[in-house]
N, C-alpha and C positions, 0 to 999 in steps of 0.2 A: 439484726445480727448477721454478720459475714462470716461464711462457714469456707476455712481454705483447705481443709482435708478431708476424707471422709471418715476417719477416728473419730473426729469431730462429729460429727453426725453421728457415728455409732454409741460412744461415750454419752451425748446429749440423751439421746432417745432410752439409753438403760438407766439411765438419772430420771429423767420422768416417769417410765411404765419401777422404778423400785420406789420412788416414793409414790407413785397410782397403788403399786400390790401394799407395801407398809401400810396407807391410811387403811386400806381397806381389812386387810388382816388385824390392826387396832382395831378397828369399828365391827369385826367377825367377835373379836375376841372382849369386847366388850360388853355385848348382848351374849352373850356364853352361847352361843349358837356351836349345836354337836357337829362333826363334818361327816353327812352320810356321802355315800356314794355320788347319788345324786346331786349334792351341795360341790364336791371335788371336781365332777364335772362343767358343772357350770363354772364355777371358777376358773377352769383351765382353757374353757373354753373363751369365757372375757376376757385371760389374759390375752391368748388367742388372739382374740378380735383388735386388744389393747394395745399388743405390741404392732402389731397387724401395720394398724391408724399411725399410730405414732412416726414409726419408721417413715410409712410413707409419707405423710406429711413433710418429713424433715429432710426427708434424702429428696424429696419432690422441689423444697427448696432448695438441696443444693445444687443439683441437675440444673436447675431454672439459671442457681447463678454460673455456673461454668460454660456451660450450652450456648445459654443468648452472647455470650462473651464473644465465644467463640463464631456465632451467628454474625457478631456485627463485625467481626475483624474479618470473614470471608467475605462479605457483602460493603466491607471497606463504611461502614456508616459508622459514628459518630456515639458514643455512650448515651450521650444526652440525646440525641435525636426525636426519640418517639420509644412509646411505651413496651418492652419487652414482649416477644412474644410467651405465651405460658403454654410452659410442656406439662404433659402429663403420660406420668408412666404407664397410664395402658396406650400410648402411641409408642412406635415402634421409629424409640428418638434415635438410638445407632442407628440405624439402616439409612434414616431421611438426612442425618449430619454426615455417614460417609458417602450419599448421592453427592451434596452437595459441597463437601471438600475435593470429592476427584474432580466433579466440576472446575471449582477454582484450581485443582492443582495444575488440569487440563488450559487453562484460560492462560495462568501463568508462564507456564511451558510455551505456552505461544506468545506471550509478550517477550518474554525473553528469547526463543527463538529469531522475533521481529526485530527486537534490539540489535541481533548479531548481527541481522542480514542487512539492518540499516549503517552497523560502525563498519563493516566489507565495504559496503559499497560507497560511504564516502572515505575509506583508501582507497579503493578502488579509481574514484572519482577526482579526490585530488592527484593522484600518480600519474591518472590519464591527462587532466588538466596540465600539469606540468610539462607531462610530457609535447603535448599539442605546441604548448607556446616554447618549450626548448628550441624546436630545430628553426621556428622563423627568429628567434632573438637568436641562436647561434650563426645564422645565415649573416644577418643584418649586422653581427657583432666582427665578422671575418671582412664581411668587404670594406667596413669603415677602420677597420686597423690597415687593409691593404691600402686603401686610400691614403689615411694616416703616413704610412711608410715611404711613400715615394709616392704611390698611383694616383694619388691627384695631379698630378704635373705631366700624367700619360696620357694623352689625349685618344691613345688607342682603346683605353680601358678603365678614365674615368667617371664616362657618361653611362658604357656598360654596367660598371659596381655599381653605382648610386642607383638604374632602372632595379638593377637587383633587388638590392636594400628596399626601394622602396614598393616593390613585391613584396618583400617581410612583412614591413608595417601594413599593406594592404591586410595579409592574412591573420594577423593579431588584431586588428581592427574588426576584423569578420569575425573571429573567435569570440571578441569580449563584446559586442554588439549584439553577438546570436545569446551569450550569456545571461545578456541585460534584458535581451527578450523573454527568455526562458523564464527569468526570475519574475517576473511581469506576470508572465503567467500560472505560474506556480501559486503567486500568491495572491493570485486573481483581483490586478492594479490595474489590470488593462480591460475597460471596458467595447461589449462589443457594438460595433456602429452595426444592427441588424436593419436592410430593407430588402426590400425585390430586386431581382437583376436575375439576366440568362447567364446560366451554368454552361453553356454552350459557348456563347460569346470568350466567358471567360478562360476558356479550355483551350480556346482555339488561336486567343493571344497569347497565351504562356507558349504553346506548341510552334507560332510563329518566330515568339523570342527566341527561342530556343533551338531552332533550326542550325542556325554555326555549327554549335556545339555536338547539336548529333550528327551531322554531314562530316564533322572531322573522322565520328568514327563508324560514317557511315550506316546511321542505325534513322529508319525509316519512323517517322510521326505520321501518326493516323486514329480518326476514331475506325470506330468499328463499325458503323455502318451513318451513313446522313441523316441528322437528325435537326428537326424544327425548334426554335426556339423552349428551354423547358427554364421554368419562372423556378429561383427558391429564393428561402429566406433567411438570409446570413449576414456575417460581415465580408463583404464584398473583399476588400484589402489582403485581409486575415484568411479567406479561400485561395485567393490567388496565389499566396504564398504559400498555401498545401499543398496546390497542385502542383507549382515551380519545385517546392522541394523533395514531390514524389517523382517530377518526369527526370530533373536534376540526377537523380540517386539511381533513376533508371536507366539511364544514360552511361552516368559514370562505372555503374557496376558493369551493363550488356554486354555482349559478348557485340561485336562488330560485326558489320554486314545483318544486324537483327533489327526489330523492331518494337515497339512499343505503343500499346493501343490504348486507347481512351474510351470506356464502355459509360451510358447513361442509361437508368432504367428507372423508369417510374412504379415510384408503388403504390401502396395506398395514402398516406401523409407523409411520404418524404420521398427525395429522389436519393437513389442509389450512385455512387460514382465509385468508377474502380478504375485504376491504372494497371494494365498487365505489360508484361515482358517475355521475353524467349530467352533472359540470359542466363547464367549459369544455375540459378536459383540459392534458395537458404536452407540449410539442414534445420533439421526439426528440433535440436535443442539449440540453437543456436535463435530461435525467434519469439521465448520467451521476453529475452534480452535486449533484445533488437529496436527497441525504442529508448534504451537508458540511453543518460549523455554520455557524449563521446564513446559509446560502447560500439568497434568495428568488429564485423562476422569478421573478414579477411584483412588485417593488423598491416602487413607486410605490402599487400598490394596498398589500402587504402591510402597511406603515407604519398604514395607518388598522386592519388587523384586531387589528393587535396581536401578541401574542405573543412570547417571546423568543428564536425564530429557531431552536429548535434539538430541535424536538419531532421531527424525522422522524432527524437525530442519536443522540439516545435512543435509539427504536425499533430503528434499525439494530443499534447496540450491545447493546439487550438479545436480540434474536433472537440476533444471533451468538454472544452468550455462552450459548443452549441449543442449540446446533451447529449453527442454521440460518441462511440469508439472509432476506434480504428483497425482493424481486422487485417492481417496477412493470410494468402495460402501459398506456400511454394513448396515444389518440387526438383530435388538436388539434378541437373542435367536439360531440366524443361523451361523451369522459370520461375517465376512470382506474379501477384497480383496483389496489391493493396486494396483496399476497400472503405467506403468509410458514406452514412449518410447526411443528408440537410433535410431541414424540413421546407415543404413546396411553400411555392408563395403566398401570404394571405392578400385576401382579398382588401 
């Protein structure tokens, strides 16, 4: 029997302890038994005990069914699951039901919280996307009307519009290639080719590539001090493009006439790598952030260096796909340093 109020229960229980006193008052009163004091007592004391029983019995089943109800909708299980737990009124069922509803309400609060920060950040995300690819399709969209209009038959300003234009398509090309990368790894499609190779080696060809680029603005490549071949164990490809896209971002940000160091340190099962800088550095709420896509500290400057917003992105994702983080520390006016481990080479 399913008990949905507690009237119910109270009703039930004076229906059985009035027909318990009736028989028994018939059955008093049928053996002509006198009622001494003594006899009054005991009876008041059975009922006592009688109603006592009863009650709890009854209100114990209805507790049982209200409670586990509620047990399985916090704990999100299934009616039929598995067999209820069974309360009993000398445990102290308030107390333990509102431990564990603040809990869930607590748990809640945070999915929902996470919901928020997750629909932000893809507006967020698409507004920045858009934004990224507007100005090379509006770029590419002006010189081919100029074309269009007369300027192909200008031999002074043909060949110029078109190298133009196709700069745009270069950087939307890098945009939705860095995308398809990201997505790769997000949803971890890409697996990693792990062997041995020197982390020196490959530090030291990104550094060479990359030489134009920092002599334009004058910012000096360097490790930190000479160091001997150190073995790790990675995907070779997938490191090189961390490093390219931390000395990259170190470059682009520096402050000119600065420089940018390459540190290696061995630890006990992984080597340490870090790229430091001397340029302007990153404010401290600003580098919670600082690996979302397309997310720039400096919006206004970034636009003129380029890029498609989403190299420190990458980076995150591919360290964490060889079971590590990736760590900043900077200070606004001193610099930055990235950081990030491998694990040494097996034998």
């Amino acid at each position: 029997m399913r008990y949905n109020r507690p009237i119910q229960v109270i009703i039930l229980g004076s229906i059985v302890i009035a027909l318990i006193s009736g028989a028994l008052i018939s059955f008093l009163s049928y053996l002509d038994v006198e009622f001494s004091p003594l006899v009054i007592f005991l009876l008041a004391l059975f009922f006592g005990v009688t109603t006592f029983v009863v009650f709890l019995f009854f209100i114990e089943k209805f507790l049982n069914s209200k409670i586990n109800l509620i047990h399985k909708i916090i704990k999100k299980e299934k009616i039929s699951n598995k067999k209820p737990k069974r309360i009993k009124l000398s445990d102290d069922v308030l107390e333990e039901l509102t431990k564990e509803t603040k809990i869930w309400a607590t748990e809640r609060r945070q999915e929902i919280s996470k919901l928020r920060e997750q629909a932000e950040f893809r507006t967020e995300f698409l507004g920045n996307l858009a934004h990224e690819l507007k100005t090379p399709v509006f770029s590419i969209q002006g010189y081919i009307l100029t074309l269009l209009e007369g300027g192909l038959e200008d031999e002074s300003v043909n060949r110029e519009f078109l190298l133009r234009a196709s700069k745009g398509v270069d950087r939307m090309t890098d945009i939705l290639e860095d995308l398809d990368e990201i997505t790769r790894l997000e949803s971890d499609r890409t697996k990693l080719n792990l062997k041995n190779f020197d982390i020196v080696e490959i530090a030291k060809d990104v550094m060479d590539g990359m030489k134009m680029m920092a002599d334009e603005k004058k910012i000096k490549l360097r490790f930190a001090k000479e160091y001997s071949p150190i073995l790790v164990h990675a995907d070779k490809g997938k490191i090189s493009q961390v490093i390219t896209n931390l000395i990259s971002n170190s470059i682009s940000y520096g402050n000119e006439g600065g420089e940018t160091i390459v540190r290696l340190n061995r630890l006990n099962d992984s080597v340490l790598i870090e790229i430091a800088d001397n340029g302007p550095g990153i404010a401290e709420k600003e580098i919670p952030r600082l690996f979302e896509r397309f997310y720039r500290v400096d919006k206004s400057r970034a636009r003129h260096i380029g890029g498609s917003g989403l190299g420190l992105a990458i980076v995150k994702h591919i360290v964490e796909s060889h079971g590590y983080e990736i760590s900043v520390r900077s200070t606004v006016g001193v610099g930055s340093t990235f950081s990030f481990e491998l694990d040494k080479a097996k034998k």
